[in-house]
C-alpha positions as CSV (number, residue, x, y, z in Angstrom):
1,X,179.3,36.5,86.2
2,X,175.8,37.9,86.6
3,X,172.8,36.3,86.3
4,X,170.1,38.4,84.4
5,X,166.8,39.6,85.9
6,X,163.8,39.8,83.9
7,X,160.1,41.4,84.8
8,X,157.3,39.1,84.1
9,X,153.6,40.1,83.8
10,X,150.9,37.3,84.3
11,X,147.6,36.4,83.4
12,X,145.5,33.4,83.7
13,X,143.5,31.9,80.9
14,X,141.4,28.8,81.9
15,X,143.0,28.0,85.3
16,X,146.7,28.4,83.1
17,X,148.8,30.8,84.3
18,X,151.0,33.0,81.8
19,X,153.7,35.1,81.7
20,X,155.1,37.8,79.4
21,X,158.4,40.0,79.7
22,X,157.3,43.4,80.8
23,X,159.4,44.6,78.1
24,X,156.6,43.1,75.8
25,X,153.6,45.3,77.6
26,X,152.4,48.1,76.3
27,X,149.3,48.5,78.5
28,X,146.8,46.6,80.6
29,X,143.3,47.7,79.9
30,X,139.9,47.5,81.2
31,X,137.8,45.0,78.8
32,X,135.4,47.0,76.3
33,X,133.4,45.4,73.2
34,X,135.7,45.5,70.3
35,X,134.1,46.1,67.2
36,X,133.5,42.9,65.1
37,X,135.2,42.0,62.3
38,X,133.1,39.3,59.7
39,X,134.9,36.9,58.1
40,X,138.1,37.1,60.1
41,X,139.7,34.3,62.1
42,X,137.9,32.6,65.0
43,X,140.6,33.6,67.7
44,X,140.1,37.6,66.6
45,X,137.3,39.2,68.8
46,X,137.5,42.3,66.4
47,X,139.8,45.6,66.8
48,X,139.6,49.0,68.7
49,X,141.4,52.1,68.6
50,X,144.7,52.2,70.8
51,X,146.2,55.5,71.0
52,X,145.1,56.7,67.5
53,X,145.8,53.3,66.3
54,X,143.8,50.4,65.1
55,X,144.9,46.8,67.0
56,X,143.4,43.2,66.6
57,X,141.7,42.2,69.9
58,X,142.4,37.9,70.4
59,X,141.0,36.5,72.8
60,X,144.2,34.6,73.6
61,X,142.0,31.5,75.4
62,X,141.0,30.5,71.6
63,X,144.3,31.2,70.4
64,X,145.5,28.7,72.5
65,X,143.1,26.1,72.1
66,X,142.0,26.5,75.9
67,X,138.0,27.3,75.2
68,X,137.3,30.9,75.3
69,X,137.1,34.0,77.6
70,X,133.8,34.5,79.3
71,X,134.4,38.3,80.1
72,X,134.1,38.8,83.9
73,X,134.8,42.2,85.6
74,X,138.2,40.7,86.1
75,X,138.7,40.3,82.3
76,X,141.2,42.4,80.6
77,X,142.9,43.7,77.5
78,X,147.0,43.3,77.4
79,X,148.2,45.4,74.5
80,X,151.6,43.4,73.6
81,X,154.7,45.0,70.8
82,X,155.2,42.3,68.7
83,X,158.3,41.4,66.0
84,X,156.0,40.6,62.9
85,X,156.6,37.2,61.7
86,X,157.9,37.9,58.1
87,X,160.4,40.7,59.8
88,X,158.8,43.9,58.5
89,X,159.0,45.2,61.7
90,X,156.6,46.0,64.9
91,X,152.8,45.3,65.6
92,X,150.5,46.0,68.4
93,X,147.8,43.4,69.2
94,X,145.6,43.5,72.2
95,X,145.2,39.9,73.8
96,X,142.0,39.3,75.8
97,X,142.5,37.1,79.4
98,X,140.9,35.7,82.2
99,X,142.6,38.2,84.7
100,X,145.8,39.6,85.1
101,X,147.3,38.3,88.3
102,X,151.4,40.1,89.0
103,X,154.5,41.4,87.9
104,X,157.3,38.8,89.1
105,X,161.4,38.6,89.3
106,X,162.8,35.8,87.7
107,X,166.8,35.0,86.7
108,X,167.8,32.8,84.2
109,X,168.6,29.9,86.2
110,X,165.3,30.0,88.1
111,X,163.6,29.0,84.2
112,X,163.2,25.6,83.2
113,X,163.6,25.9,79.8
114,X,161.4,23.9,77.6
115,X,162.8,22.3,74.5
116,X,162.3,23.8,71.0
117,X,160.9,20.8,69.5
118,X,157.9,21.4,72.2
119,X,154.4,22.4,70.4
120,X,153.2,24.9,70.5
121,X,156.4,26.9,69.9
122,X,155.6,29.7,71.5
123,X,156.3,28.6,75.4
124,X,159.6,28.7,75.8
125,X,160.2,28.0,79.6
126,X,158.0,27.2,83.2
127,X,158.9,28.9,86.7
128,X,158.0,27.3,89.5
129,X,155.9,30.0,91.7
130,X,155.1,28.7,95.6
131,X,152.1,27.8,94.6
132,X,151.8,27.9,90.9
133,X,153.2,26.9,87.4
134,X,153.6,30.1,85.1
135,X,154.5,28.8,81.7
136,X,156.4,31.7,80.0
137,X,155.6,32.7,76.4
138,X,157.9,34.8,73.6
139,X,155.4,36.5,72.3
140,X,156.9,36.7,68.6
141,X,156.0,33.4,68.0
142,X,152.8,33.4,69.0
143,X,151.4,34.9,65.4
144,X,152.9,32.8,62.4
145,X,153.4,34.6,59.3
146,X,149.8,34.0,57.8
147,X,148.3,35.3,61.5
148,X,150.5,38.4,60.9
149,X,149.3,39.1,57.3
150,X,145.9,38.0,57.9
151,X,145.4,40.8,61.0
152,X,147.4,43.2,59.1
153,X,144.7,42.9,56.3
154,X,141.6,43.0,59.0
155,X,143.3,46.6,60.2
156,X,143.7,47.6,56.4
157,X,140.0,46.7,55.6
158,X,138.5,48.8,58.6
159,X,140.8,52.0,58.3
């Protein structure tokens, strides 16, 4: 029996370090000013276009109750696929970070899995780098059903 291999991208936020399944990544791209959006959530930066698409730009620090982003030259957009919360299929959403740092190899077994009654729900398991702690996200969960309909609006409003 064969262990499975996944791909991890990883980003730092606030000395944090993240990862996300490659599987997940859509694109990694250079930081530029989205355009703002008034009124919306404190976590959205605004949107830009994205392949002849508009996407949500979060800056992912806020999100995740770490401060906020102070955009460096290092800072960066990761344009993530997610599964919309309510099920009605596929968003993109660009997530603004600190710096993206590697893609790493992980199996299964190398995971620590984290227990589902952990908050916030959306890190699921820690690896154990040689010299850092990458705490491992499911990006799905990441957007609860309000988020979901409350960015799908912002994109409605400034087609």
């Amino acid at each position: 029996m064969s262990q499975e291999v996944n791909a991890y991208l990883t980003f730092s936020l606030d000395n944090n370090v993240f990862g996300v399944h490659v599987e997940k990544v859509i694109e990694i791209r250079e930081y530029t000013t989205p355009k703002s959006v008034p009124e919306s959530m404190s976590y959205v930066k605004g949107v830009t276009d994205h392949r002849e698409q508009i996407i949500p730009i979060v800056d992912a620090a806020v999100k995740f109750n770490l401060g906020q982003v102070e955009v460096t030259p290092q800072s960066c957009i990761v344009v993530l696929e997610i599964n919309k919360a309510d099920g009605s299929g596929l968003m993109n959403i660009g997530i603004l970070v600190d710096a993206v740092s590697d893609v790493f190899e992980a199996d299964d077994a190398s995971l620590k899995v984290i227990e589902t009654d952990y908050k916030p729900g959306y890190i699921t398991a820690s690896y154990q780098k040689i010299d850092e702690l990458v705490m491992i996200l499911n990006v799905d969960k990441i957007f609860s059903e309000k988020d979901i309909i409350s960015l799908d609006e912002i994109i409605k409003a400034v087609k």
